[in-house]
Backbone as CSV, one residue per row, in Angstrom:
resi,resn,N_x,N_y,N_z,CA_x,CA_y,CA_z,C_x,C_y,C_z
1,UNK,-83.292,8.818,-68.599,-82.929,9.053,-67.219,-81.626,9.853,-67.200
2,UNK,-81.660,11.017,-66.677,-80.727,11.810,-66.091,-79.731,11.086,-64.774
3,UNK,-78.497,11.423,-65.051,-77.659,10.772,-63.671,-76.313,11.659,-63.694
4,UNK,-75.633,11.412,-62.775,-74.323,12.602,-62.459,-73.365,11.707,-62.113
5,UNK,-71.975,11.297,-63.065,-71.636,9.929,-62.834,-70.499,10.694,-61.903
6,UNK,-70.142,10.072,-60.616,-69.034,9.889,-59.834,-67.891,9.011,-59.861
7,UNK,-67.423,8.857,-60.916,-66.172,8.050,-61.937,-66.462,8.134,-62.925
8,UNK,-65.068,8.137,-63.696,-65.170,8.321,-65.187,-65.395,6.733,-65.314
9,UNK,-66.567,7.136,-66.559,-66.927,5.657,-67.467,-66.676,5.854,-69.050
10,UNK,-66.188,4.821,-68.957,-65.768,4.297,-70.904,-66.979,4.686,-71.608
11,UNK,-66.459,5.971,-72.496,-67.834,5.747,-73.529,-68.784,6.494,-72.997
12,UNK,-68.849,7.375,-71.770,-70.183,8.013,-71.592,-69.856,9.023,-70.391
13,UNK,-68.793,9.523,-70.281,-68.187,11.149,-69.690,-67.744,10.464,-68.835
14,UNK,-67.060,11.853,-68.074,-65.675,12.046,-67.230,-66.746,12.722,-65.369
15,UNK,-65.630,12.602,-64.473,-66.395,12.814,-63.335,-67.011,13.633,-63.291
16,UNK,-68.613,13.807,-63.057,-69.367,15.315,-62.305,-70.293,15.454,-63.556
17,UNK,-69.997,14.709,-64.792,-70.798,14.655,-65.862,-72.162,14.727,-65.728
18,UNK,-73.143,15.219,-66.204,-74.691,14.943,-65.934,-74.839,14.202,-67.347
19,UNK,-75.370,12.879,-67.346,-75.259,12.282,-68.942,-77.156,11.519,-68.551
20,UNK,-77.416,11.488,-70.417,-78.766,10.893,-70.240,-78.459,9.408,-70.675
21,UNK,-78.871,8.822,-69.953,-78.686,7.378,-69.952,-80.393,6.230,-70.334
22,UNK,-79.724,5.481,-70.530,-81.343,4.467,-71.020,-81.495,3.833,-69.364
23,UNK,-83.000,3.767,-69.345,-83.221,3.750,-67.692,-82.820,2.443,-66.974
24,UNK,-82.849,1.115,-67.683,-82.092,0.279,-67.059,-80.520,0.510,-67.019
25,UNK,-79.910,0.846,-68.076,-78.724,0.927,-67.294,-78.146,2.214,-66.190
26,UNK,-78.811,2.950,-66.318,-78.757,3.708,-65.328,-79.348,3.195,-63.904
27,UNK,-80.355,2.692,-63.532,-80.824,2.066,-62.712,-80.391,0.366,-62.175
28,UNK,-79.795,-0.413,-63.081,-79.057,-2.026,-62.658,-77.525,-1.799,-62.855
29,UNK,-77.231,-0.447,-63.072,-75.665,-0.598,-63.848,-74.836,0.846,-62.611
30,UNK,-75.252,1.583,-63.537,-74.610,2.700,-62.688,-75.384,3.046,-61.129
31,UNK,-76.037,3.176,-61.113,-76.424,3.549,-59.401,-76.638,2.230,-58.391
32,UNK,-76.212,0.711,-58.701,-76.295,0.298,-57.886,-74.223,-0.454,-57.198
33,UNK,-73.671,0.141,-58.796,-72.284,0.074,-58.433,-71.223,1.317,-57.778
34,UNK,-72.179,2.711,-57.615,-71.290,4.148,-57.372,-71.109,4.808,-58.137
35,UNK,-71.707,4.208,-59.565,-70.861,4.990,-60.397,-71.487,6.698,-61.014
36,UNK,-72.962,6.422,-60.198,-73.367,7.586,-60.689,-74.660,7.671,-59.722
37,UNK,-74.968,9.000,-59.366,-76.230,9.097,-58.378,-77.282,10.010,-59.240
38,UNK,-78.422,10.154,-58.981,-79.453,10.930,-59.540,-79.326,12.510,-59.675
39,UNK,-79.930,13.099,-60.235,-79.676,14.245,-60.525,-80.578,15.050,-59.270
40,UNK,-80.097,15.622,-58.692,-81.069,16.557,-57.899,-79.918,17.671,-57.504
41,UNK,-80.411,18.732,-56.414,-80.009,19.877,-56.275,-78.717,19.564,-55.456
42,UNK,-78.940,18.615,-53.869,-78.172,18.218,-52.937,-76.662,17.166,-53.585
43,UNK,-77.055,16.373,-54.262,-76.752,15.630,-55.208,-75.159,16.261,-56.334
44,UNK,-76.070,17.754,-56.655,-75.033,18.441,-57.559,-74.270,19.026,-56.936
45,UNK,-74.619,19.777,-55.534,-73.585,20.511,-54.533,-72.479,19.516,-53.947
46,UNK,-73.289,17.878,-54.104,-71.924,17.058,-53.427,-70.775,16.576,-54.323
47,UNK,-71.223,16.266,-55.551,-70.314,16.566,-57.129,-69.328,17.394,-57.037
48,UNK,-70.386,18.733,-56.940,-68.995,19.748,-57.063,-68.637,19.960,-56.173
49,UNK,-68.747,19.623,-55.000,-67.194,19.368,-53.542,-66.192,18.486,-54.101
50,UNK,-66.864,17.072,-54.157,-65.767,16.043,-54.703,-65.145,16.392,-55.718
51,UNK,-65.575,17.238,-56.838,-64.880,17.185,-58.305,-63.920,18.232,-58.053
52,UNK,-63.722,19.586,-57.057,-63.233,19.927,-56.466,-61.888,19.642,-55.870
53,UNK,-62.212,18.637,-55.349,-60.989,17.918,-54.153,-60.424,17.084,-54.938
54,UNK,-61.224,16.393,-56.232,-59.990,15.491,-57.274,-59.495,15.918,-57.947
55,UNK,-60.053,17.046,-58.416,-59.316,18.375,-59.004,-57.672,18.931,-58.485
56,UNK,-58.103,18.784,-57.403,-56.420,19.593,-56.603,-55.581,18.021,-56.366
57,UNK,-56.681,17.057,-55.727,-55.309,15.675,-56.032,-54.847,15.733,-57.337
58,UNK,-55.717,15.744,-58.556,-54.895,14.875,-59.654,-53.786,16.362,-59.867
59,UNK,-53.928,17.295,-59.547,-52.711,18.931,-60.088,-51.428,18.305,-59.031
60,UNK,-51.495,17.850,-57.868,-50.816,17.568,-56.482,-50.307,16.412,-56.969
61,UNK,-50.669,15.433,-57.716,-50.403,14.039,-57.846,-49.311,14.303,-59.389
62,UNK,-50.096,15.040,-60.227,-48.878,15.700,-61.856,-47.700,16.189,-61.297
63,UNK,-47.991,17.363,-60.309,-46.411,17.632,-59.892,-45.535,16.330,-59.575
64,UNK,-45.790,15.687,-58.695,-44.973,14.338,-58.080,-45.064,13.847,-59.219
65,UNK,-45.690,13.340,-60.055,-45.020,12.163,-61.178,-44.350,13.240,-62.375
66,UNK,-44.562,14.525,-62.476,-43.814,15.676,-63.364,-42.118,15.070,-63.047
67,UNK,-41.349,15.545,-62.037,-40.385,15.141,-61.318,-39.821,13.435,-61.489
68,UNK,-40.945,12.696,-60.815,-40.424,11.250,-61.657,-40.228,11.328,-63.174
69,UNK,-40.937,11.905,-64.134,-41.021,11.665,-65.577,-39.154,12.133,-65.532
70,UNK,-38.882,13.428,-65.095,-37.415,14.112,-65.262,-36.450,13.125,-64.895
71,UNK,-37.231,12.673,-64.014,-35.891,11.200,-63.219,-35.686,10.110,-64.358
72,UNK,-37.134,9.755,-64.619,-36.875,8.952,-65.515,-36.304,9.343,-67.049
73,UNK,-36.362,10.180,-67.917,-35.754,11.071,-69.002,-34.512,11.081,-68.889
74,UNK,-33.565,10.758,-67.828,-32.483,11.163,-67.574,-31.857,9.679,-67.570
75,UNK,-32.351,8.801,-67.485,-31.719,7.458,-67.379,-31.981,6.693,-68.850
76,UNK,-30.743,5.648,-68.984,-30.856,5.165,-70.003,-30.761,3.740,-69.716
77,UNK,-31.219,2.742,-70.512,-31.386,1.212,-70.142,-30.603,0.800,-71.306
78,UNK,-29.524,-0.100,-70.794,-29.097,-0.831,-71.733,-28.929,-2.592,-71.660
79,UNK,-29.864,-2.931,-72.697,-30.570,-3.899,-72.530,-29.427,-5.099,-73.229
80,UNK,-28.223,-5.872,-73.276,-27.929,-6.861,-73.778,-28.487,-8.304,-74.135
81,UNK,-28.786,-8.291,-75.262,-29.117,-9.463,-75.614,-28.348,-10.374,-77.089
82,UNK,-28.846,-11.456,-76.640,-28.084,-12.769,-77.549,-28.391,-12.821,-78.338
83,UNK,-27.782,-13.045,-79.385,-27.901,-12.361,-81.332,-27.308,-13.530,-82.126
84,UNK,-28.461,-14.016,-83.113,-27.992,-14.730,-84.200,-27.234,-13.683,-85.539
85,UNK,-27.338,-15.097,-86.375,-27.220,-14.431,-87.896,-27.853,-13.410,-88.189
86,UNK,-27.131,-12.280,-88.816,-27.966,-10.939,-89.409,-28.306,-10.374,-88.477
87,UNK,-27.371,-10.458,-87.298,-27.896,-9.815,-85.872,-29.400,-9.484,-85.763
88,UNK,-30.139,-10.648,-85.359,-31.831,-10.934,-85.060,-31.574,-11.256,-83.822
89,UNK,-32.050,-10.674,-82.935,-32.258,-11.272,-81.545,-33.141,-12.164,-81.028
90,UNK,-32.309,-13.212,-80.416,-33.297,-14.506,-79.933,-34.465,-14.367,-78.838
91,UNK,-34.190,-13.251,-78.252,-35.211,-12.694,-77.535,-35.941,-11.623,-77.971
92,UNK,-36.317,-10.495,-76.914,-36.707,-9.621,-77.158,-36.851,-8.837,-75.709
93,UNK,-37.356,-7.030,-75.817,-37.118,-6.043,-74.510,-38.719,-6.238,-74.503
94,UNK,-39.549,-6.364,-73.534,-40.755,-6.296,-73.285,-41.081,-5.235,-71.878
95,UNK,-42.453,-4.845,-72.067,-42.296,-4.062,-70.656,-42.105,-4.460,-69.686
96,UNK,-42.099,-5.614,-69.609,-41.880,-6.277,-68.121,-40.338,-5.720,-68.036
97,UNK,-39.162,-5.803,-68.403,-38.471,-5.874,-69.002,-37.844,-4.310,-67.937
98,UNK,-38.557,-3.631,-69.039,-38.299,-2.104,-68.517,-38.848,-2.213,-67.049
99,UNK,-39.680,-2.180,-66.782,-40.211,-2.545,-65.336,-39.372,-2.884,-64.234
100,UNK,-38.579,-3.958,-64.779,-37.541,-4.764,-63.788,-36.470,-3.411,-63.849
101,UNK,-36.132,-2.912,-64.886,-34.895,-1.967,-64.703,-35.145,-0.818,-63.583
102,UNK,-36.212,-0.416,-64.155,-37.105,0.979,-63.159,-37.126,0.683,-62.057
103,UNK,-37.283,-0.463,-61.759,-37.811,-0.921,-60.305,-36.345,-0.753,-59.434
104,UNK,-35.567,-1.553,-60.648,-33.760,-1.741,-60.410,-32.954,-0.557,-59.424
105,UNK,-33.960,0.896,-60.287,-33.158,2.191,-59.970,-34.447,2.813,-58.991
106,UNK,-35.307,2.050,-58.204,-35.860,2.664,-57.066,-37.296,3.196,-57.805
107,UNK,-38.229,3.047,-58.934,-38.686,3.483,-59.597,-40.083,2.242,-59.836
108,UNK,-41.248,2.464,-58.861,-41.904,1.619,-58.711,-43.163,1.835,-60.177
109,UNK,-42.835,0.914,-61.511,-43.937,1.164,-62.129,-44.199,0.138,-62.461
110,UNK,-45.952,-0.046,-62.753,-46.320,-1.367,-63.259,-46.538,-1.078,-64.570
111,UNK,-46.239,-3.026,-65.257,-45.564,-2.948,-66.373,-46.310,-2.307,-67.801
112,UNK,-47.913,-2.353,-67.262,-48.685,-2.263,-67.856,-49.046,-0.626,-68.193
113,UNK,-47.996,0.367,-67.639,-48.044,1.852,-67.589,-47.104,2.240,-69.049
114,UNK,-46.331,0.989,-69.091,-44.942,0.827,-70.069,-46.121,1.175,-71.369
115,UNK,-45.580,1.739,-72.559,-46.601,1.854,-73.873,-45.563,1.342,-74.483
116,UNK,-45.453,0.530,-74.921,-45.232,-0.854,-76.235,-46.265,-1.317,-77.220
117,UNK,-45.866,-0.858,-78.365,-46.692,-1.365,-79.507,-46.497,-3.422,-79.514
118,UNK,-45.644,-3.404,-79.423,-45.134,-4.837,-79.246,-43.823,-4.633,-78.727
119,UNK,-43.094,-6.018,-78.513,-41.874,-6.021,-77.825,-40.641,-5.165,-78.987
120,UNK,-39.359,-5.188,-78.274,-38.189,-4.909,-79.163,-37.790,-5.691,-79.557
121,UNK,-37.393,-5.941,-80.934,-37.200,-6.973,-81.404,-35.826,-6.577,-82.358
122,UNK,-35.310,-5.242,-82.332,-34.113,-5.033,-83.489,-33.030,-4.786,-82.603
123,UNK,-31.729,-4.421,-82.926,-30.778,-3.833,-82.329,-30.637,-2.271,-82.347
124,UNK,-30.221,-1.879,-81.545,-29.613,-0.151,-81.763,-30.586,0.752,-80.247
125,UNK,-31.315,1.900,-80.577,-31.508,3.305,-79.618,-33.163,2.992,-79.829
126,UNK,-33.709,3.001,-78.632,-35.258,2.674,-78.631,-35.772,4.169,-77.682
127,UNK,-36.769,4.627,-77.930,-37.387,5.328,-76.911,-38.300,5.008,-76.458
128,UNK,-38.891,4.307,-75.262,-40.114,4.098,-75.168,-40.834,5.353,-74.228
129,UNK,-42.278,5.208,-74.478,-42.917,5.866,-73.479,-43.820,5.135,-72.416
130,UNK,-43.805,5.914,-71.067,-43.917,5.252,-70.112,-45.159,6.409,-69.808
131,UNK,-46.609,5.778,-69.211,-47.737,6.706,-68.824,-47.715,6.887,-67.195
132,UNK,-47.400,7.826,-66.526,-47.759,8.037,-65.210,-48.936,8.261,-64.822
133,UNK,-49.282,9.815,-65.861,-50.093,10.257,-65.452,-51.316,10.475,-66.384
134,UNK,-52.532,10.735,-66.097,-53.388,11.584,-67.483,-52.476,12.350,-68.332
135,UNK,-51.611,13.565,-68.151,-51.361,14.211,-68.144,-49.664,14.749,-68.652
136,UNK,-49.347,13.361,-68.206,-47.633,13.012,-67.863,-47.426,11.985,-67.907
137,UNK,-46.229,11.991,-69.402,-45.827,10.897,-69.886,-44.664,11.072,-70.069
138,UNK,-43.628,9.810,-69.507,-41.979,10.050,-69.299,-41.530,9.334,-70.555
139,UNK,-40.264,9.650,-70.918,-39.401,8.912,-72.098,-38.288,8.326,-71.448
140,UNK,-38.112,7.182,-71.891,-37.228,5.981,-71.172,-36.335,5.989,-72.570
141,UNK,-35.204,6.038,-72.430,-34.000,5.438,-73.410,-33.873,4.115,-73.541
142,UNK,-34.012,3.185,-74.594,-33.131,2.168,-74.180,-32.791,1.976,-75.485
143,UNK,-31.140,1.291,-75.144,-30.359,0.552,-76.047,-30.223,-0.565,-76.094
144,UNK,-30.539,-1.275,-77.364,-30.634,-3.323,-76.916,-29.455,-3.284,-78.072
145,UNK,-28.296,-4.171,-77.286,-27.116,-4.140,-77.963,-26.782,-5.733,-77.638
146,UNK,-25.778,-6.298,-78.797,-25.132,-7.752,-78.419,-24.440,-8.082,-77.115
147,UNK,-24.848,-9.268,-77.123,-24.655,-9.733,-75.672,-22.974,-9.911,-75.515
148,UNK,-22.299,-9.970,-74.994,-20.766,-10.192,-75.062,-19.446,-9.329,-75.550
């Protein structure tokens, strides 16, 4: 079964896609949730309107978070925390973490945009990266230094 998915799906193309699919899931999966309509002529002309118009949002939407990424590049977080022996920190910087700071300086991101392999866990100059966009990805400074 032929279908023309109208959202990107994991694993099986991006919007406006024409993909061949196995007929139940094309039929109990994708066309009864939106995610994709049948292939016909009317069908493909309404694709390429929409793919069109998300086309110029997501270029309209990169500029605006382009500009945040610069805002954010420009700021640095300095994170104090409480330090044993061999300066090991009893805590750690997590994205939540960064989140609260961003938010701190007017900078609404959720935490889950933050890219952390795992938390911070050493002392000294961290860079993390932060995902806005497909497209556009900001660099956050931070320094986790002793508390006091």
């Amino acid at each position: 079964m032929e279908v023309i998915l109208r959202a990107d799906v994991d694993k099986l193309g991006r919007r406006g896609d024409v993909v061949k699919v196995a007929e139940g899931y094309g039929r109990n999966f994708l066309l009864p949730r939106g995610l994709a309509l049948a292939v016909t002529e009317a069908n493909k002309a309404m694709i390429a309107k929409e793919r069109k118009a998300h086309e110029a949002r997501l270029a309209k939407e990169k500029v605006e978070f382009q500009g945040l990424a610069d805002r954010i590049g420009t700021l640095r977080f300095v994170a104090p925390r409480k330090v044993g022996e061999n300066d090991v920190l009893y805590g750690s910087v997590t994205s939540g973490d960064i989140a609260e700071f961003l938010k701190g300086k007017g900078i609404e991101i959720d935490k889950r945009k933050v890219q952390l392999d795992e938390a911070i866990k050493h002392l000294g100059d961290h860079e993390v990266k932060i995902k806005l966009h497909p497209e556009v990805v900001a660099t956050l400074k931070v320094m986790v230094s002793k508390e006091g």
